[in-house]
C-alpha positions in Angstrom: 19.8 -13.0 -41.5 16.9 -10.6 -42.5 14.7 -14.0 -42.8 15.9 -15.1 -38.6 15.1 -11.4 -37.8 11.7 -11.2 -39.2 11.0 -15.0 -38.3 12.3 -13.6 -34.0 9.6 -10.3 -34.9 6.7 -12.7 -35.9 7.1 -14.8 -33.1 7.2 -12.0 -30.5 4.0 -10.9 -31.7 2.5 -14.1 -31.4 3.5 -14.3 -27.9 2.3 -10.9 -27.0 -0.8 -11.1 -28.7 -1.5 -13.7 -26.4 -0.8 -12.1 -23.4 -3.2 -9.1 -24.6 -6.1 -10.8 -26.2 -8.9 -9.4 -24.5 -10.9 -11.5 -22.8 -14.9 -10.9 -21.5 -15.1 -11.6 -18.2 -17.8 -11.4 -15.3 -17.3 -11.0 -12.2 -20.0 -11.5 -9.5 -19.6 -10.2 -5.8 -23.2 -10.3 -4.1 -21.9 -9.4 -0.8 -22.1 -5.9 0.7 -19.4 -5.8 2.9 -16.9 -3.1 1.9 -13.8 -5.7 3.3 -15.4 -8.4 0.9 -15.2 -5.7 -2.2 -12.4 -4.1 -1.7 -9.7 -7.3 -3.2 -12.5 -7.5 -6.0 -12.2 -4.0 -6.6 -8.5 -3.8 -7.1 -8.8 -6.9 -9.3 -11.4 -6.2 -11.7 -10.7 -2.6 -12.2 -6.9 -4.3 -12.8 -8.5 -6.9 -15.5 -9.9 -4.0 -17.4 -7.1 -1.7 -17.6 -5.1 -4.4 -18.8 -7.6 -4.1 -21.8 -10.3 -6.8 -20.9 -14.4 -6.4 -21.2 -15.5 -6.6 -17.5 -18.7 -6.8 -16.3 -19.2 -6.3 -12.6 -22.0 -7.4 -10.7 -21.8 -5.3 -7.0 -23.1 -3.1 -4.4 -20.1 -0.6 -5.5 -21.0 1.8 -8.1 -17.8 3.6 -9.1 -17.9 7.2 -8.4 -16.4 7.7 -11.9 -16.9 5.8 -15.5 -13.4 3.2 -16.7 -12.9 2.4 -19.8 -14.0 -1.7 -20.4 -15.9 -2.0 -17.3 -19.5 -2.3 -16.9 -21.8 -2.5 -14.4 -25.0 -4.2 -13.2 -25.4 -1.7 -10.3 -26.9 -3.7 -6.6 -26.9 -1.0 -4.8 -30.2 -0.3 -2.5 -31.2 -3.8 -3.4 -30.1 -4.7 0.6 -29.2 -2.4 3.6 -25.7 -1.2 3.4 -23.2 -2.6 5.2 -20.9 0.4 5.4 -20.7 2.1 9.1 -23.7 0.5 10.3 -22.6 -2.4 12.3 -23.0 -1.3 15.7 -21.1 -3.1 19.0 -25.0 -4.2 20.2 -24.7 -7.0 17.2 -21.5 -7.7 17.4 -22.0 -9.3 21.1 -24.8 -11.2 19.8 -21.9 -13.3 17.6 -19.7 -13.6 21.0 -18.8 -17.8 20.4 -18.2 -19.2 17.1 -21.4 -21.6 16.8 -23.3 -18.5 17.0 -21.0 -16.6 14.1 -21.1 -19.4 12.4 -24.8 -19.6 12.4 -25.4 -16.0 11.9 -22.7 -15.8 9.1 -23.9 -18.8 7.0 -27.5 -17.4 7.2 -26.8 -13.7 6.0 -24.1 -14.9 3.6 -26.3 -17.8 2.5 -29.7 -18.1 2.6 -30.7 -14.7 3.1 -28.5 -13.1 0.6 -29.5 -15.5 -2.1 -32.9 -15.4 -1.0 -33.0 -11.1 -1.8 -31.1 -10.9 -4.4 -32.1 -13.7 -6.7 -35.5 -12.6 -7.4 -34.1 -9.0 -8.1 -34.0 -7.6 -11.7 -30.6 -7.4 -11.9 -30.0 -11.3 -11.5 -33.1 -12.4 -13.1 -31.7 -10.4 -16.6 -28.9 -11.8 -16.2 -30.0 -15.3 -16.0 -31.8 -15.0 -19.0 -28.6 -13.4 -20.6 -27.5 -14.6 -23.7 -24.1 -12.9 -23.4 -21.2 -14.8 -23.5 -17.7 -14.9 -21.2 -14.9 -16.5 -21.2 -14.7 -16.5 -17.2 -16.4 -16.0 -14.0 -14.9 -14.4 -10.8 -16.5 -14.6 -7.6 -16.4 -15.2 -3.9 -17.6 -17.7 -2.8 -18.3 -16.7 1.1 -21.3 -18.7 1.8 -22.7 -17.5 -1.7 -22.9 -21.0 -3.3 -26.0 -20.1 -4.9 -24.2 -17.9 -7.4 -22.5 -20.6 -8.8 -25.5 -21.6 -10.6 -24.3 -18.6 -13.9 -21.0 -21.0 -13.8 -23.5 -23.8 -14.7 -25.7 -21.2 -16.7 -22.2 -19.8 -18.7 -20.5 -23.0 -19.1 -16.8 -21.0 -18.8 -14.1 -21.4 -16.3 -14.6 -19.6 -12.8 -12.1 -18.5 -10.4 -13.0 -18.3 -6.6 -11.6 -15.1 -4.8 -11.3 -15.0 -1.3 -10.8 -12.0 0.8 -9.2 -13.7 3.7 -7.4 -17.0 4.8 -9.8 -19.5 2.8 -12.5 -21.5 4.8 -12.7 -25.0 4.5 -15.3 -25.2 1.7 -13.0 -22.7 -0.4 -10.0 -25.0 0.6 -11.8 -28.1 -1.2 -12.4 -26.2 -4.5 -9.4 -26.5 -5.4 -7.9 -29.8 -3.4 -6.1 -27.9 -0.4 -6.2 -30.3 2.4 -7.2 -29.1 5.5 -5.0 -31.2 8.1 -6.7 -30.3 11.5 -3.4 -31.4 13.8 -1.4 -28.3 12.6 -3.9 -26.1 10.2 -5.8 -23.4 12.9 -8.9 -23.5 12.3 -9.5 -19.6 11.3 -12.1 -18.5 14.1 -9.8 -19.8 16.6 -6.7 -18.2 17.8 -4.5 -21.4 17.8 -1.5 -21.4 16.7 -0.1 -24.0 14.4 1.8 -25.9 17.2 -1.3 -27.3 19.4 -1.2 -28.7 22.5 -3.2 -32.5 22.7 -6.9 -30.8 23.4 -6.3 -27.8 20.9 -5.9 -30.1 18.5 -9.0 -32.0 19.6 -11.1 -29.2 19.5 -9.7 -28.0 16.1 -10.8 -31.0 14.9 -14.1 -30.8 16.0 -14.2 -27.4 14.4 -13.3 -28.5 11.2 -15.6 -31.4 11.1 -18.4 -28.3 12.0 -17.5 -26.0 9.5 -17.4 -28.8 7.1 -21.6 -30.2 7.9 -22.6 -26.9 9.3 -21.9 -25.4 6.0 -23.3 -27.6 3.9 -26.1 -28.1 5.9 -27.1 -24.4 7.1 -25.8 -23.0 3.4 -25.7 -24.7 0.6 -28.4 -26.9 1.1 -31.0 -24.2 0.9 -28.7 -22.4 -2.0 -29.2 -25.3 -3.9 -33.4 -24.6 -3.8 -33.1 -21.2 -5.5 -30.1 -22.1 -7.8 -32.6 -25.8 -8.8 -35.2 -22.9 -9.6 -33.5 -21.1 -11.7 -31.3 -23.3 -13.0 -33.1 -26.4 -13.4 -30.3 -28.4 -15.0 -27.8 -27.3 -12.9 -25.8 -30.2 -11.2 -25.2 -30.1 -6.9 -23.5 -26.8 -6.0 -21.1 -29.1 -4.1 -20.3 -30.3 -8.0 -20.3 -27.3 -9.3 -17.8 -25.7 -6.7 -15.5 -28.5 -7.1 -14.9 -27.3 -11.0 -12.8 -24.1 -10.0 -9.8 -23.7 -11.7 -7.9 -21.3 -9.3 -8.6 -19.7 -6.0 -6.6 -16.2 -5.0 -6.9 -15.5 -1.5 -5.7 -12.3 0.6 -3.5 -13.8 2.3 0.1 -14.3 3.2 2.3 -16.8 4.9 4.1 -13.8 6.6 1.1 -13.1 8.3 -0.9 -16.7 8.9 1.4 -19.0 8.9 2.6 -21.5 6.2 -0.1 -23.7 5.1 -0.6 -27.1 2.3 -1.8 -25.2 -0.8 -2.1 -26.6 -4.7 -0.8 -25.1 -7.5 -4.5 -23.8 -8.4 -4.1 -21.9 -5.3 -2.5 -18.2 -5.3 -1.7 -16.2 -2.1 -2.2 -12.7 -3.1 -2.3 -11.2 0.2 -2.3 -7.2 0.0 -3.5 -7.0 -3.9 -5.8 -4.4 -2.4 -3.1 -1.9 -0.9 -1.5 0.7 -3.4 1.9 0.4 -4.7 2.8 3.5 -3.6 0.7 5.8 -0.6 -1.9 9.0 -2.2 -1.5 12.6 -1.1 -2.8 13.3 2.0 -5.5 16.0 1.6 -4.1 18.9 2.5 -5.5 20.0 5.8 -4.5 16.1 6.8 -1.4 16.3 6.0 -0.7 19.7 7.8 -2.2 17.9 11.0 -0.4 14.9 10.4 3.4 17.0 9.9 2.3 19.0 12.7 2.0 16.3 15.2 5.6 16.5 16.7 5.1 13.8 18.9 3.5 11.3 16.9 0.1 10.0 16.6 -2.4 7.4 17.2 -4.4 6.3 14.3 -7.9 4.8 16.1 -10.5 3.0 13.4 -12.3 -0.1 13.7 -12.5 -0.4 10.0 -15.7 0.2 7.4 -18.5 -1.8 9.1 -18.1 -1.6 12.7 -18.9 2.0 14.6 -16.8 2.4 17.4 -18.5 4.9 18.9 -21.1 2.6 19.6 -18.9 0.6 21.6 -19.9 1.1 25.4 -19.7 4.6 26.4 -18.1 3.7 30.0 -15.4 1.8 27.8 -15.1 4.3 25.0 -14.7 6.7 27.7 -11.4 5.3 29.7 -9.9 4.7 25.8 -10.4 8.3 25.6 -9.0 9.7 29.1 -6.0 7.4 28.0 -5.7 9.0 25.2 -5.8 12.5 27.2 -2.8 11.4 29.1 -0.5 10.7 26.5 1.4 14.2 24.2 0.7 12.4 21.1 -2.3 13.6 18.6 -4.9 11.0 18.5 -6.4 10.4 14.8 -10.0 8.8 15.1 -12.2 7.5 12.4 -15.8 8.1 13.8 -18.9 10.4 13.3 -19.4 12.6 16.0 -23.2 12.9 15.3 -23.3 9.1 16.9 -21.4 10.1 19.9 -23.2 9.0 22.9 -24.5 12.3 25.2 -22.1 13.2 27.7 -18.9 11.8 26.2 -16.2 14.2 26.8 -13.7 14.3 24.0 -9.9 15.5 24.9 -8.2 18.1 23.8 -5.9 15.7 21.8 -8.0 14.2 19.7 -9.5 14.6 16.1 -12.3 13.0 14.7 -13.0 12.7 10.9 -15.9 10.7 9.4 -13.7 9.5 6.7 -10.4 9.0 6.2 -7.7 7.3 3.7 -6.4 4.8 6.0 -3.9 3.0 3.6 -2.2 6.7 2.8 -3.0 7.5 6.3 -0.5 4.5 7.9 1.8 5.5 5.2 2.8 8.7 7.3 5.9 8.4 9.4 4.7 9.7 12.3 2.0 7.5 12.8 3.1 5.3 16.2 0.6 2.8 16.7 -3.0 1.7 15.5 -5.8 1.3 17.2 -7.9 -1.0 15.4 -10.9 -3.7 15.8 -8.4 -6.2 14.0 -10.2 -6.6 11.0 -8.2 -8.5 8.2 -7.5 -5.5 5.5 -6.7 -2.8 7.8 -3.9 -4.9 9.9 -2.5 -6.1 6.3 -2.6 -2.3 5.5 -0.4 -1.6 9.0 1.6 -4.6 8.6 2.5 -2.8 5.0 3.4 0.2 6.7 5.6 -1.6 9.3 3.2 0.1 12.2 3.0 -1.8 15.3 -0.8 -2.4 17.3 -3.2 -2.2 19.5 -5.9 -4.8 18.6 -9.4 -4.6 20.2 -10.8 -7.8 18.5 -15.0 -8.3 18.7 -16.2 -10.9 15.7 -15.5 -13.4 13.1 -11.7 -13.9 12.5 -10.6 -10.5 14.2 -9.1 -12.3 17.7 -7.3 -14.9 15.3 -5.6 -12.0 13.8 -4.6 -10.2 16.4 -3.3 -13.2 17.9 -1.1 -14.0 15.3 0.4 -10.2 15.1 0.5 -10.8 19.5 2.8 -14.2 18.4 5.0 -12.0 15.9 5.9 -9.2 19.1 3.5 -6.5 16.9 0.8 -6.1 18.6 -1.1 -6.6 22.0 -4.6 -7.5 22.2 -7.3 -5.7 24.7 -11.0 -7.4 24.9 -13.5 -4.8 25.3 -14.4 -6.3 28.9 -10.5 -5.6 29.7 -10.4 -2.4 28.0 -10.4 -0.8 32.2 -7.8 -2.9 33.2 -5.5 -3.2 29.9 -5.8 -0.5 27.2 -4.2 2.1 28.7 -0.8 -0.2 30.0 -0.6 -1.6 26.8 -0.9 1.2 24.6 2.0 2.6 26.7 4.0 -0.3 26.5 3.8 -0.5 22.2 4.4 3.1 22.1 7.4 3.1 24.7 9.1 -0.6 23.7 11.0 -0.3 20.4 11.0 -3.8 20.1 7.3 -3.4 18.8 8.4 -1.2 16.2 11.2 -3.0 15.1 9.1 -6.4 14.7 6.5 -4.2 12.9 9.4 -3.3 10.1 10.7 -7.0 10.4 7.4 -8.5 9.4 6.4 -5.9 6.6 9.6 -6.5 4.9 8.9 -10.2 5.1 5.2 -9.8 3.9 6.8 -6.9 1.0 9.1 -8.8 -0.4 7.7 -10.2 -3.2 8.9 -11.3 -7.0 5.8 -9.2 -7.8 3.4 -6.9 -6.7 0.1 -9.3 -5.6 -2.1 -6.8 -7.6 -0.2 -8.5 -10.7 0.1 -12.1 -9.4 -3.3 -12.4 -9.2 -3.7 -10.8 -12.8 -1.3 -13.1 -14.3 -2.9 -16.3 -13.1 -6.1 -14.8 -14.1 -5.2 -14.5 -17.8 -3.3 -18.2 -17.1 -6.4 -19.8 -16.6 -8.0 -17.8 -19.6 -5.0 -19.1 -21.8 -5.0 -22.5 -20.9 -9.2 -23.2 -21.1 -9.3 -23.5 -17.4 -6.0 -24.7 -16.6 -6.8 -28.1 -15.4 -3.4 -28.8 -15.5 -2.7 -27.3 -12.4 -5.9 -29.3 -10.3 -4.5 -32.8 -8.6 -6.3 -35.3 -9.1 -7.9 -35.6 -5.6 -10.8 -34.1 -7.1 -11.7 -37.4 -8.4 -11.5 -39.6 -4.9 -14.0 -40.0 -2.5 -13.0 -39.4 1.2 -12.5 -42.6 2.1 -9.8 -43.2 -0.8 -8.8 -39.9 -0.4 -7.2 -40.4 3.1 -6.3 -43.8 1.8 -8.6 -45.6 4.5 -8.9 -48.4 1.7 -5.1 -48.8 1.7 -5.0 -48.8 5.7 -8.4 -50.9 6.1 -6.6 -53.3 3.4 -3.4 -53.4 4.7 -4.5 -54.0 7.9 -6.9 -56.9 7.3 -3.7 -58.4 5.3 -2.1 -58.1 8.5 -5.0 -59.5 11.2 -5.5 -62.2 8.2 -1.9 -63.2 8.3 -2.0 -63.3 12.1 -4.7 -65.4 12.4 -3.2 -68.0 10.0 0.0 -67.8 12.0 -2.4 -68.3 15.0 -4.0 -71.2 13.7 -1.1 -72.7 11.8 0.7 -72.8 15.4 -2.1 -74.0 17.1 -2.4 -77.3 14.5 1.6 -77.8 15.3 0.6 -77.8 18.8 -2.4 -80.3 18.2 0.4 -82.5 16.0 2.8 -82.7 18.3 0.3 -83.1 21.6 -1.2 -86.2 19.2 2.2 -87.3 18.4 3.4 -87.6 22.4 0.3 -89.4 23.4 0.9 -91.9 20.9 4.3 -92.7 21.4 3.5 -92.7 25.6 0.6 -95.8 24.6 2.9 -97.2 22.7 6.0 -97.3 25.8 
């Protein structure tokens, strides 16, 4: 008995100590958008409390020191993206060709093109530091994936929203234009004939642009560097997981793989902060509810037009609820008269902020992270989409009776009516709860899905057990277009035998009849 017992004991710590071997892992995250950090955030800082050597390549200094994670500090080495978007640019990227373009060249070929020659990166390209695995995101950064060649170690793309088509073929998702929206769209996945025509199109852009516009010139500076490295196309074909923030709940059910995790929300807390104090007082105070207004980390909305920002706030002076904006009134264009009703801060905890019950609505640009932070809270909203994949999500919360959506051209006509109508309708509110229970209810929270199948994929050596084996077909056997193209010559080959077998009876028989008729 004492031998089974201590035989059960040995065991168990054989299993644990693999679950908490520590592992040395890098994680690169070139981009300085504070919506692209914020999922790598929560997941490296996770990695290292659960006891692994992190090291974190990032614009993001933390504030203050955790144990196990170190950083090679990119701050300065761009212009920050944080608060200084301002609505002039945004109508610059009013069509997706022109996104497209602008988005593959600052995520692409500019970002490489600054950061590469940097200190940070070139020390670390002459590193002789070894991982065990590589996290990145892979947003148009191709060119980063030259350390995966350089560190010879499994790499795991992260994605911070729905992933694009390029992410999709990392790890063999098919991307199946008739019912799959194409992300800057806001099609639904039941398309009419010409939706799906165009979201074909779309697809086949995304698809050449991309290579074309981005990884083609990423593949100059990596070749540079890197000068054995294979094709980046190659190279991002090798990843052994993708984690995306997303969630069937909120986009819609999609064809994944098993080397792709949806970990939509890893970024929001378990459970909401304490309110500063003052904050919470105004927040408890507001007897009638209030109206959370932000358009997120990048965009300043008090840059939008001052004739539209204007009838936003005179509707706001018409309604008893306290009004809770995110802006800086030093940008405030002169002569904007701010109601009574409303409260500006610079700053403000947005997650902990939706948390509050008395929070009615949210006004918001419908950036991905702050509707997933609403949709959490169960609070219904008002999206005022500008760029990239903000109409697509507002458009889906609009299809799930959550939202409404007001273009900044309507904002005269619209805003006003339909803030009224989310406040005033409980059907809002009740969809708002309906859907965050659906997008909640989870076997775990996705802060600790996506840390499990991170330490998967360091257990198993990559786990190539969980890539198909579509990896290894060409296109054109891929979509079985041998099969077909085979098939169907078997099939015009057999016709035409039938065709000229019949037409040889005919001859026989034709002969046949004229011979007999000499012959009578």
């Amino acid at each position: 008995m004492k031998f089974i017992s201590l035989s059960i004991l040995l065991y168990g710590l054989l299993v644990c100590s693999e679950f908490t071997e520590s592992a040395k892992i890098l994680g690169i995250f070139p981009l300085n958008g504070p919506s692209h950090w914020s999922p790598a955030k929560a997941l490296m800082e996770a990695l290292a409390k659960k006891g692994h050597q992190v090291t974190v390549v990032s614009h993001f200094p933390r504030k203050e020191p955790l144990p196990n994670y170190k950083e090679i500090n990119l701050a300065g080495t761009m212009a920050s993206a944080v608060n200084n978007i301002s609505y002039e640019l945004v109508v610059t990227m009013n069509s997706f060709i022109s996104t497209s373009f602008l988005v593959w060249h600052l995520t692409g070929t500019r970002l490489c093109k600054e950061l590469y020659p940097t200190k940070q990166f070139q020390e670390l390209a002459a590193s002789k530091e070894k991982y065990d695995l590589i996290v990145t995101e892979t947003f148009g950064t191709d060119c980063f994936l030259g350390f995966v060649h350089k560190f010879q170690v499994p790499w795991i793309s992260l994605s911070c929203a729905v992933p694009m088509d390029w992410m999709a073929h990392q790890v063999d998702i098919p991307t199946i234009p008739s019912y799959v929206p194409h992300m800057m769209t806001d099609y639904s996945d039941r398309m009419d004939f010409w939706q799906r025509v165009s979201n074909f199109l779309l697809h086949i852009f995304t698809y050449f642009g991309y290579h074309y516009i981005s990884r083609v010139p990423a593949q100059a500076f990596v070749t540079e560097t890197f000068p054995e490295a294979p094709p980046l196309q190659k190279i991002s074909h090798t990843a052994s997981l993708l984690l995306s923030n997303s969630h069937f709940s909120l986009t819609g059910a999609r064809p994944s793989s098993p080397a792709h995790k949806e970990v939509g929300g890893l970024h929001i807390t378990r459970e909401p902060a304490p309110l500063p104090k003052d904050l919470q007082q105004l927040l408890d105070n507001a007897k009638q509810g209030v109206i959370y207004f932000s358009f997120g980390s990048m965009v300043k909305s008090e840059t939008i037009p001052q004739e539209s920002l204007q009838i936003m706030l005179d509707s706001f002076s018409r309604l008893p609820h306290l009004v809770l904006w995110k802006a800086n009134p030093k940008n405030f264009p002169d002569g904007l008269v701010l109601p009574k009703n409303v409260v500006t801060q610079s700053w403000l905890p947005q997650r902990d902020v939706l948390a509050h019950p008395n929070i009615k609505v949210f006004v918001t640009h419908g950036g991905l992270l702050g509707t997933m932070e609403a949709v959490h809270c169960g609070v219904p909203m008002i999206g005022v989409p500008m760029f990239g994949d903000q109409m697509t999500n507002i458009k889906n919360y609009v299809r799930k009776g959550i939202a409404r959506i007001v273009y900044v051209h309507e904002i005269k006509q619209k805003f006003e009516k339909s803030l009224k109508d989310v406040l005033q309708d409980v059907g809002f509110k009740q969809n708002a709860i309906k859907v965050s229970n659906q997008f909640r209810d989870r076997l775990v929270h996705p802060l600790d899905e996506a840390v499990y199948w991170t330490e998967y994929v360091i257990r198993h050596q990559g786990a190539p057990a969980m890539r198909t084996a579509s990896r290894y077909l060409n296109w054109f056997a891929l979509h079985s277009l041998d099969v077909v193209t085979f098939l169907f010559g078997c099939v015009l080959a057999s016709l035409l035998i039938g065709v000229c077998a019949c037409k040889f009876l005919c001859r026989c028989c034709r002969s046949t009849t004229k011979t007999k008729i000499k012959k009578n």
